[in-house]
N, C-alpha and C positions, 0 to 999 in steps of 0.2 A: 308304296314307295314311289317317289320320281323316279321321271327317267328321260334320260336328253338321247338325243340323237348327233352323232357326228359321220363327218363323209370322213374315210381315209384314202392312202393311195398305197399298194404295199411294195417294198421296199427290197429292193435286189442284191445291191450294193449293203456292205457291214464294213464298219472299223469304225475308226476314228477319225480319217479324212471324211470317211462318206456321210458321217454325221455331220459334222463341220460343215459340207456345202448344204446338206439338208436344212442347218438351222439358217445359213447365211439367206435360203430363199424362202425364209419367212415357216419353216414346217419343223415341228418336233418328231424327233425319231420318237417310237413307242414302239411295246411288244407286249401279247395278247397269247399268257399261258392257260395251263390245264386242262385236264381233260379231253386232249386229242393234241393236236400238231402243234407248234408255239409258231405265229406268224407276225414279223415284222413288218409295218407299215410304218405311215407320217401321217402328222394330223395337222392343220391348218393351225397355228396359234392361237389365233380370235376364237375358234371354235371348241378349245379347251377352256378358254377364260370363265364361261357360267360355272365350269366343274370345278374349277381348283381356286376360284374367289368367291368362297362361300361357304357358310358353315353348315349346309346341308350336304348330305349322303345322295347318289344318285346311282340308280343301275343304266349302265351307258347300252345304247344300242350301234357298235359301229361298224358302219358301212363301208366294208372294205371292198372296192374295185365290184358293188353289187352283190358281195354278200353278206347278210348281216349278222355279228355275232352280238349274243348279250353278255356283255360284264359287268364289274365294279373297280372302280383303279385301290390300284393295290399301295402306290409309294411313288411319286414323284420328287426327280429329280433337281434342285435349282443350282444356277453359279453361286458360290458361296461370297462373288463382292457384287454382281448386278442385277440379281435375283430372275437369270434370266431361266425361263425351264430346260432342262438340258435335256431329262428322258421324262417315260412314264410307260408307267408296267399296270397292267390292265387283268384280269384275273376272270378267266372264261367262266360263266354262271352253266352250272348242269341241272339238265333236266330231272327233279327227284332226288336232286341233293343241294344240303343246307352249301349257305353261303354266308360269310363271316365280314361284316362289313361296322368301321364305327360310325356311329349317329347321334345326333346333336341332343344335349340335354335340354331339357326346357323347367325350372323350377315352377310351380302353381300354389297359390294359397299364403295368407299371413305368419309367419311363426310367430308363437307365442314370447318365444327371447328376444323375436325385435322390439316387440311390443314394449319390451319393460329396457328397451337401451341395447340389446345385442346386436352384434352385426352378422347377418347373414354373406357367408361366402362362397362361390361356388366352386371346388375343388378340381373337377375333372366337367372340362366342354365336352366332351363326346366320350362315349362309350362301347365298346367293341362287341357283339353279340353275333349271334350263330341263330339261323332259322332259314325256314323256305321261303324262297322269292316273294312269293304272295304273300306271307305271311311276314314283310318287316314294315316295323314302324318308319313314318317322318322323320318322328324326333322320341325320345323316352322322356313322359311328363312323369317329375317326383314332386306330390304334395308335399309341404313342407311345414305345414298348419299346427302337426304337435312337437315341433321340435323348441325345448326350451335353451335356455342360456348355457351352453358348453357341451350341448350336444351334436352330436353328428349321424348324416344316412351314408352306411355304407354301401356296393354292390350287393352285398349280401344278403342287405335287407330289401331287395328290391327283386321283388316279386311279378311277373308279366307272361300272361299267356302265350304260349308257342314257343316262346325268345330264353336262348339260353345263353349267360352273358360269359365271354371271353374275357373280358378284364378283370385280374385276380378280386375276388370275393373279398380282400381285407383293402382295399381300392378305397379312399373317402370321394363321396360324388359333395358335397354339400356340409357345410354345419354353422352352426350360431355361435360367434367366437364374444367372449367376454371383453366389455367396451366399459372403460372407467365411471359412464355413466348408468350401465346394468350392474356393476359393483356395489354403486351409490343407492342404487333401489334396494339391492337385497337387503344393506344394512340396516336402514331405515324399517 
């Protein structure tokens, strides 16, 4: 799994005004739970930008005031008209226990229902899973090679060593939807 690095600075001041001056000089308030103390900090804007415009997963290392904690961001905040980030909640990674993070899907291989006119869809970008640190993927690749015309892969059928998937099992990740032109084949 990646992992970026951010400096923070941690944070004294709480409420509402004190966020307000935090974001007016350019810093996101944030907060850094589980597994021991919950610590508020700020984090530089520009230096959240790789983590939240981007369809990869990343375990954050950040550097608060010199010491560093590991996380995963948990649910970011934005203004709902200027899309500006308002917070970000950060979720402490423990040592010898799973961490629950979602990761980007990546299709692989021909399906057989485009072949003959189907259209292949991808249902669900990311996918939520439960494993150890070390043990998480990039991304989760789903061949797609025998899926025919009106078929679908659900979570369920998707099988991966170490990774136990959070997103309900009846979840469609992908399927080959019926195209006027796959109709026209069958007939014939």
């Amino acid at each position: 799994m990646k992992t970026l690095e951010i400096k923070a600075t941690k944070r004294a001041d709480f409420g509402k005004k004190a966020a307000k001056a935090c974001r007016r000089e350019g810093q996101i308030p944030c907060i850094l739970y589980g597994g021991g103390e919950e610590v508020a900090f700020t984090v530089d804007t520009k230096s959240v930008k790789p983590l939240i415009y981007t369809p990869n997963s990343y375990i954050v290392n950040i550097d608060i005031d010199g010491k560093v904690e590991q996380a995963v961001m948990r649910e970011v905040q934005f203004h709902p008209v200027r899309e500006q980030i308002l917070h970000i909640d950060f979720y402490r990674v423990q040592e010898g226990k799973p961490v629950a993070i979602a990761i980007p899907v990546r299709l692989t291989g021909n399906a057989e229902g485009v072949k003959v006119g189907g259209k292949l869809a991808l249902s669900a970008r990311k996918l939520t899973v439960k494993a150890m640190v070390d043990q998480l993927p990039d991304e989760i690749v789903v061949d797609v090679t025998p899926l025919k015309v009106g078929q679908t892969i659900f979570v369920g059928d998707l099988q991966f060593e170490n990774l136990q998937f959070v997103t309900p099992a009846t979840t469609a990740v992908c399927a080959v939807r019926v195209t006027r032109a796959s109709r026209a084949a069958s007939n014939n």
